[in-house]
C-alpha positions as a Python dict, from the first residue, in 0.01 Angstrom:
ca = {
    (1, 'X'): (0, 0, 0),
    (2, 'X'): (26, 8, -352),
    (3, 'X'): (-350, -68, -407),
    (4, 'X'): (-337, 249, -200),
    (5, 'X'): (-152, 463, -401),
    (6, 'X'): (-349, 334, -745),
    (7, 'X'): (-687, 415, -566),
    (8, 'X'): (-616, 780, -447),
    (9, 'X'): (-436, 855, -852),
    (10, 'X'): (-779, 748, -995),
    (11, 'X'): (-958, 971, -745),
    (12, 'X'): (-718, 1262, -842),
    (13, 'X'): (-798, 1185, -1177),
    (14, 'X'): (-1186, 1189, -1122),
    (15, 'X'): (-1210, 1498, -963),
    (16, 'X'): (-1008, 1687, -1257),
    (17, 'X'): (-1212, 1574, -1495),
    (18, 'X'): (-1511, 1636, -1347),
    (19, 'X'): (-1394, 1984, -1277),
    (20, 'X'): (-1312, 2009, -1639),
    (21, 'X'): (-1677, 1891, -1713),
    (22, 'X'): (-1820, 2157, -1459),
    (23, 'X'): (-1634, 2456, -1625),
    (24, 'X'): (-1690, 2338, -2020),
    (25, 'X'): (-2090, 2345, -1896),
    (26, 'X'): (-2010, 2664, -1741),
    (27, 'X'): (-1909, 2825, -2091),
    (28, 'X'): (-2152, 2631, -2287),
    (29, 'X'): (-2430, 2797, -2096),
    (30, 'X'): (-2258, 3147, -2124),
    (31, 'X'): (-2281, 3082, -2508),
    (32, 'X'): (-2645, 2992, -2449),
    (33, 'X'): (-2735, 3288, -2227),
    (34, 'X'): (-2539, 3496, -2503),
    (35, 'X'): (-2729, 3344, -2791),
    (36, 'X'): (-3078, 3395, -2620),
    (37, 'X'): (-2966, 3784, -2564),
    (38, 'X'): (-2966, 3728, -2149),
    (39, 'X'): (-2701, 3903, -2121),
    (40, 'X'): (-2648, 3983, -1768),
    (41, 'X'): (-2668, 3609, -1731),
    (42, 'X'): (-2396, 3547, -1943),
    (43, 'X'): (-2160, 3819, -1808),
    (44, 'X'): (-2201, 3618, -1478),
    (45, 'X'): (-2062, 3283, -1626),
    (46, 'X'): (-1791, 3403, -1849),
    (47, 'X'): (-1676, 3577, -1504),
    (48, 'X'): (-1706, 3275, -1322),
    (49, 'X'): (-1519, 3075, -1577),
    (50, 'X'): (-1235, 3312, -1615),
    (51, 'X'): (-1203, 3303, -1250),
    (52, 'X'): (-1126, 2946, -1263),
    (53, 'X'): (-924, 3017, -1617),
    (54, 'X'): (-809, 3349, -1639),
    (55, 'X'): (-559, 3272, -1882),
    (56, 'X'): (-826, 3204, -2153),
    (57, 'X'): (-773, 3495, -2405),
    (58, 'X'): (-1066, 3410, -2586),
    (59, 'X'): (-1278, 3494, -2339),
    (60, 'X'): (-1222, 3793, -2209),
    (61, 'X'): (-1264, 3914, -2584),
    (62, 'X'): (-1647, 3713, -2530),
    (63, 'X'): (-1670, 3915, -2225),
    (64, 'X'): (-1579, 4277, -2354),
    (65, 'X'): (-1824, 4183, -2667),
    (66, 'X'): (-2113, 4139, -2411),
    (67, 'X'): (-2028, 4393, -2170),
    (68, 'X'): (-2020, 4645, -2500),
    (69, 'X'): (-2401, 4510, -2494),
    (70, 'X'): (-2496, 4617, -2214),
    (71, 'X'): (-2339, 4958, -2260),
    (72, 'X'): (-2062, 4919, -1982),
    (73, 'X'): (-1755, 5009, -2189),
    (74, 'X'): (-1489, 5046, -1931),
    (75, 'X'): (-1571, 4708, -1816),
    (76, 'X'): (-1545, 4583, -2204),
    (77, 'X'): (-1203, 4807, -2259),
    (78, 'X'): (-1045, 4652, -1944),
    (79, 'X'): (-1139, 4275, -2080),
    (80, 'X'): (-1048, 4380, -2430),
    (81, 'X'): (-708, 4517, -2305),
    (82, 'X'): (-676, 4199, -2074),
    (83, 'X'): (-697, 3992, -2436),
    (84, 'X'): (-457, 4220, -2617),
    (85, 'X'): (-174, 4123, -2360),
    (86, 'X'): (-263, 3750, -2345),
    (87, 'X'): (-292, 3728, -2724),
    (88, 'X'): (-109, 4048, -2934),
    (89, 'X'): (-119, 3887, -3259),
}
């Protein structure tokens, strides 16, 4: 039973880590998109990363900078104002 117990922890474990892994790749290849100038691309995975994370200030500052890119300010104001309340200083 305890064997039990030890195995399904470590699986537990596993799985958040990997899901970490999968959403650090995510950003990394937002960055990349970004860096490259593919910007629709990049819009697309900083939305699907703060849909897992939508407590990361940082990056809906990333995505207002990008969506100011691709001329859709409202968009960018609404992320900008989203990081304002998550991070006033």
């Amino acid at each position: 039973m305890k064997n039990k117990k030890i195995q399904t922890v470590v699986l537990l474990w596993l799985v958040l880590v990997t899901a970490l892994l999968a959403q650090e790749d995510l950003l990394q290849e937002a960055y990349r998109r970004l860096s490259v100038r593919d910007y629709p691309q990049a819009i697309g995975l900083f939305e699907k990363y703060l849909a897992v994370k939508p407590g990361e200030a940082r990056i809906h500052l990333e995505l207002a900078y990008v969506l100011v890119k691709v001329t859709e300010d409202a968009r960018a104001l609404e992320q900008f104002f989203k990081y304002l309340e998550m991070d006033p200083g």
